[in-house]
C-alpha positions as CSV (number, residue, x, y, z in Angstrom):
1,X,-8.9,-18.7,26.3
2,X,-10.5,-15.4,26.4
3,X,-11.9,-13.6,23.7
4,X,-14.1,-10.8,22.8
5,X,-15.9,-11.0,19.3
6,X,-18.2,-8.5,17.7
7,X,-21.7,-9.5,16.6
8,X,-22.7,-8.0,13.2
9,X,-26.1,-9.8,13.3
10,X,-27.4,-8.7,9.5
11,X,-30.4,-8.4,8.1
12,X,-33.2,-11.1,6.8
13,X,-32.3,-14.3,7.7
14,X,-29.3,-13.0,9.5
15,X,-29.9,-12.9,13.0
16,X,-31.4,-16.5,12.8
17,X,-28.5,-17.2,10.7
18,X,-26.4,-15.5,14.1
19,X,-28.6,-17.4,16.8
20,X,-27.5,-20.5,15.8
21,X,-23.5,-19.3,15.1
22,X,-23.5,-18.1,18.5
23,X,-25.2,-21.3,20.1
24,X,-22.0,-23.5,18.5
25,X,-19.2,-20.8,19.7
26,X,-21.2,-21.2,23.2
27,X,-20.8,-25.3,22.9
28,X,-17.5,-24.9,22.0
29,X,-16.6,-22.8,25.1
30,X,-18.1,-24.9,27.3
31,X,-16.3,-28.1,25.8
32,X,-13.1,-26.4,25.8
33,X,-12.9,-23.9,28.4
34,X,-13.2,-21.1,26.6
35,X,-14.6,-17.7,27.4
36,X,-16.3,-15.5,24.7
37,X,-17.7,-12.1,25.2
38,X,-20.2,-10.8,22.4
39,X,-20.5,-7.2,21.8
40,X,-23.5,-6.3,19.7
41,X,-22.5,-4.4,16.5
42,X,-25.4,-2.9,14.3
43,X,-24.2,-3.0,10.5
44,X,-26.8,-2.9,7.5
45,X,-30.2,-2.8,7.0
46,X,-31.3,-2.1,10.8
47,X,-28.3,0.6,11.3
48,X,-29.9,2.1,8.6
49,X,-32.9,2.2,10.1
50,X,-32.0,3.0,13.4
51,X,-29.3,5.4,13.1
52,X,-29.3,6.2,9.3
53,X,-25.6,4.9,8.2
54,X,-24.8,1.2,7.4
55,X,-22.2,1.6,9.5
56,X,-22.4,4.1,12.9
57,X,-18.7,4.8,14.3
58,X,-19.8,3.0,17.3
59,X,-20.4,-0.6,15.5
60,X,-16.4,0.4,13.7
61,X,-15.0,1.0,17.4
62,X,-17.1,-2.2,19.2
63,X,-15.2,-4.1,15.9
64,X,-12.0,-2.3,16.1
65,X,-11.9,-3.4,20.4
66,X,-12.5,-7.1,19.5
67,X,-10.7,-9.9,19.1
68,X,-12.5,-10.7,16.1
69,X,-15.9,-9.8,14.4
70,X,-18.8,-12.2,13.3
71,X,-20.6,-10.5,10.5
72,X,-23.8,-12.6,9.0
73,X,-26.2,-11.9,6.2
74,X,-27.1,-7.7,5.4
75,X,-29.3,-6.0,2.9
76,X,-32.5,-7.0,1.6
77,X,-34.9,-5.5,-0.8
78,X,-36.4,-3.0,1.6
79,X,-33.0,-1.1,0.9
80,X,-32.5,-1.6,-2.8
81,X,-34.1,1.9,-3.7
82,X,-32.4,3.8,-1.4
83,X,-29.0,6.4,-1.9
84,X,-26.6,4.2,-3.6
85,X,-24.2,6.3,-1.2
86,X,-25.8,4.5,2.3
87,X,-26.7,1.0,1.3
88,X,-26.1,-1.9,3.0
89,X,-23.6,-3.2,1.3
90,X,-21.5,0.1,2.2
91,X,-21.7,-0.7,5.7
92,X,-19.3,-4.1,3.9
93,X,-16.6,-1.7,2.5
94,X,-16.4,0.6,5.5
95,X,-15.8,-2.2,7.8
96,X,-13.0,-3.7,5.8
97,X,-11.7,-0.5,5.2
98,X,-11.4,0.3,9.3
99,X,-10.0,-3.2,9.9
100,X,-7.3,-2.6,7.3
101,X,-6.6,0.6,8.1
102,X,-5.6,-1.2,11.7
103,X,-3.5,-3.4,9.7
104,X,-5.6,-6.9,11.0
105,X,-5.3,-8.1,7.3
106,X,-4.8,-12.0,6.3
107,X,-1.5,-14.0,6.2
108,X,-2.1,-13.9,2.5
109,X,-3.2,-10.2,2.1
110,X,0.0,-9.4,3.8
111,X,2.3,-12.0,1.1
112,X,0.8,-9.9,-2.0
113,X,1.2,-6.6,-0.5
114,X,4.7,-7.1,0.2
115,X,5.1,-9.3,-3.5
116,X,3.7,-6.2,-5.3
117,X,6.3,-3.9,-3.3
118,X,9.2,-6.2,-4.1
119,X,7.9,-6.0,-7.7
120,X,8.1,-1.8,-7.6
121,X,11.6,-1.9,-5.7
122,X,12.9,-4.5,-8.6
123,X,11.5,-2.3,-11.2
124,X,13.3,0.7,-9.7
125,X,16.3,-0.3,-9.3
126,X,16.5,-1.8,-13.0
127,X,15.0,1.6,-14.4
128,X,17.7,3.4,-12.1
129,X,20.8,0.7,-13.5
130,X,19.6,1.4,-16.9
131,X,19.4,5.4,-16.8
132,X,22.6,5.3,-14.9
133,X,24.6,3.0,-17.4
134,X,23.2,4.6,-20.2
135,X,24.3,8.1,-18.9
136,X,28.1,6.6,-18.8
137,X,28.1,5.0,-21.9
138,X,27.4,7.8,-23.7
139,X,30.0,10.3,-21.7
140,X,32.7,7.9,-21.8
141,X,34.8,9.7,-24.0
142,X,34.2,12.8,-21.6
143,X,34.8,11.2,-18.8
144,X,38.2,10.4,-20.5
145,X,38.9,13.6,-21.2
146,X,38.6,14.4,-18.0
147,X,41.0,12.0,-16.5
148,X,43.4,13.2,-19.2
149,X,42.9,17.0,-17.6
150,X,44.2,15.6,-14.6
151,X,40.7,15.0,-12.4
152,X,41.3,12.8,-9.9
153,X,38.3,9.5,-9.9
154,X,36.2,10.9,-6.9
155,X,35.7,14.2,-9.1
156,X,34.8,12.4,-12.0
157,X,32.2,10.4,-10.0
158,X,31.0,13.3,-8.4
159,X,30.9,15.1,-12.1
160,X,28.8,12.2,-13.5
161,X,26.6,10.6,-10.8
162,X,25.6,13.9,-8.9
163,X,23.5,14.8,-11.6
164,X,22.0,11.2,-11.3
165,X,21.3,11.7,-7.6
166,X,19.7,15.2,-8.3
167,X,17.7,14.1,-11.2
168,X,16.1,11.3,-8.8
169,X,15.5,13.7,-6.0
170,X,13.6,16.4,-8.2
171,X,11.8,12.5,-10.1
172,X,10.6,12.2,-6.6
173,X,9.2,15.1,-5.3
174,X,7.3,15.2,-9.2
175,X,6.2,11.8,-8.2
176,X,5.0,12.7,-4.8
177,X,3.1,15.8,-6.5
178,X,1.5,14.0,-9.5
179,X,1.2,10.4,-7.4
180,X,-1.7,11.2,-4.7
181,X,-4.3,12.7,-6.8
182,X,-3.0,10.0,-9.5
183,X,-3.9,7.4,-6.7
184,X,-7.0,8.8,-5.6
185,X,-8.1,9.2,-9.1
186,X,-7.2,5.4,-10.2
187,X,-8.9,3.7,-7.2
188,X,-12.0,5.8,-7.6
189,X,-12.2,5.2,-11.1
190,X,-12.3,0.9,-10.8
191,X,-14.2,0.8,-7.4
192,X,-17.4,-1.1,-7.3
193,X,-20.1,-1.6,-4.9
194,X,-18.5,-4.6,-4.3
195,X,-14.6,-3.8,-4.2
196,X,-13.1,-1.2,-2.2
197,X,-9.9,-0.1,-2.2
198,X,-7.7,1.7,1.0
199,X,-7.8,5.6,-0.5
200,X,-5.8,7.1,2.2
201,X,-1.8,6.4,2.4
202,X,0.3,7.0,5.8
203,X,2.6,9.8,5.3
204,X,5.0,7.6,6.1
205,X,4.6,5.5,3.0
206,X,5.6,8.4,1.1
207,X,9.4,8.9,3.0
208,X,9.8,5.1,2.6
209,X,9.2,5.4,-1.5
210,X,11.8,8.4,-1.7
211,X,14.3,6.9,0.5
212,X,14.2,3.9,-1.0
213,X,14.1,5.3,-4.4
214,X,17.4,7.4,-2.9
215,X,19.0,4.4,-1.6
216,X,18.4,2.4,-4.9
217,X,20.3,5.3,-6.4
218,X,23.2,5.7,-4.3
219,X,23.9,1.4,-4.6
220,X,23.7,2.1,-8.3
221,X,25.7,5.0,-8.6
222,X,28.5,2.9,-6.4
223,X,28.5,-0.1,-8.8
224,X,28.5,2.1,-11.8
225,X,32.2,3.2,-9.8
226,X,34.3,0.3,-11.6
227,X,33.5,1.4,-14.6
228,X,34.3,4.8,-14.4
229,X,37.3,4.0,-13.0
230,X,38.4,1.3,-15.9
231,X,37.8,3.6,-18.6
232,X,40.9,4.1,-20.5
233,X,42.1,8.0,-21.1
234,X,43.0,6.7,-24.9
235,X,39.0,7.2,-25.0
236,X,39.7,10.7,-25.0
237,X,41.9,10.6,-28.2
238,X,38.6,9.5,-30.3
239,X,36.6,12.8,-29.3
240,X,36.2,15.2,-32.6
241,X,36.9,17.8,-30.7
């Protein structure tokens, strides 16, 4: 096996810390056959020193080209009075933030990511089922009436559930508006020096959400079909008017 791995050597006792992690990975490669290939990445302290960033773009890309990245020990009290905005521990946040974006996230990251979007797609389609079943139950007696005027079912579908579809196409594009600054505004709000969140969404994210949220209305518009079509036109006698 042949690997490449980025050295993020720290500051303080980090590079000592380093020595020795890379004097084990070396016995292991010799015991096993193995090959590994450092790369030196500067994060921390000494990047701010040397290049005045916790994190220079080159350290990001030596990371981004590896197989995996060895980060030790950064910051120290030499860089506890400097711009909150550079420290150390920034260099932390950007790093994760650049793996992620490449999508190298954990087994487990991945499980709640896709848990929480299960959890918005259920919530969706129940909020959809219930608007839509609402909006017949209270029309039924109109929707009688117009089988009694001689409508034919696929009219009186398309008279009930097309303003359904249109209302969640126009709940969409309102959503798209107000959600991004929304977003941006949330994550800065409860970000720490020691939590980061991903601030940027792919564009692509956003057609997923509406087609989904499209799709989730066209299956409930479809079931909501039988009971349209089992209303009775006796419904119709029961209107005041």
């Amino acid at each position: 096996m042949e690997k490449k791995i980025a050295v993020i050597r720290g500051d303080g006792i980090g590079p000592e810390i380093m020595t020795q992690a890379l004097a084990v990975l070396d016995a292991v490669a010799e015991k096993f056959g193995h090959t590994f290939r450092y790369a030196e990445a500067p994060m921390g302290g000494n990047a701010i020193d040397a290049f005045g960033v916790p994190l220079p773009d080159a350290s990001l890309q030596t990371c981004l080209e590896s197989d995996a990245a060895l980060l030790s020990a950064v910051g120290g009290p030499k860089w506890d009075t400097i711009d909150p905005a550079i420290r150390p521990e920034k260099g932390l946040l950007a790093l994760r933030s650049g793996l992620m974006g490449r999508e190298q996230v954990t087994f487990r990251g991945r499980a709640i990511h896709y848990r929480r979007v299960l959890n918005a797609m259920t919530l969706a389609l129940v909020v959809l089922f219930t608007l839509a079943n609402t909006n017949v139950s209270e029309r039924i007696r109109e929707m009688a009436t117009l089988k009694v005027l001689g409508f034919y079912d696929k009219e009186v579908y398309r008279y009930i559930f097309r303003e359904i579809e249109l209302l969640s196409l126009i709940g969409s594009g309102v959503g798209l508006l107000l959600g991004v600054p929304l977003h941006r505004f949330i994550v800065l709000t409860v970000e720490m020096d020691q939590l980061m969140f991903i601030r940027t969404i792919a564009p692509h994210s956003y057609l997923l959400a509406v087609a989904l949220t499209m799709l989730f209305t066209f299956v409930v518009c479809f079931a909501m079909r039988r009971h349209v079509r089992h209303i009775s036109m006796v419904e119709s006698m029961k209107a005041p008017e």
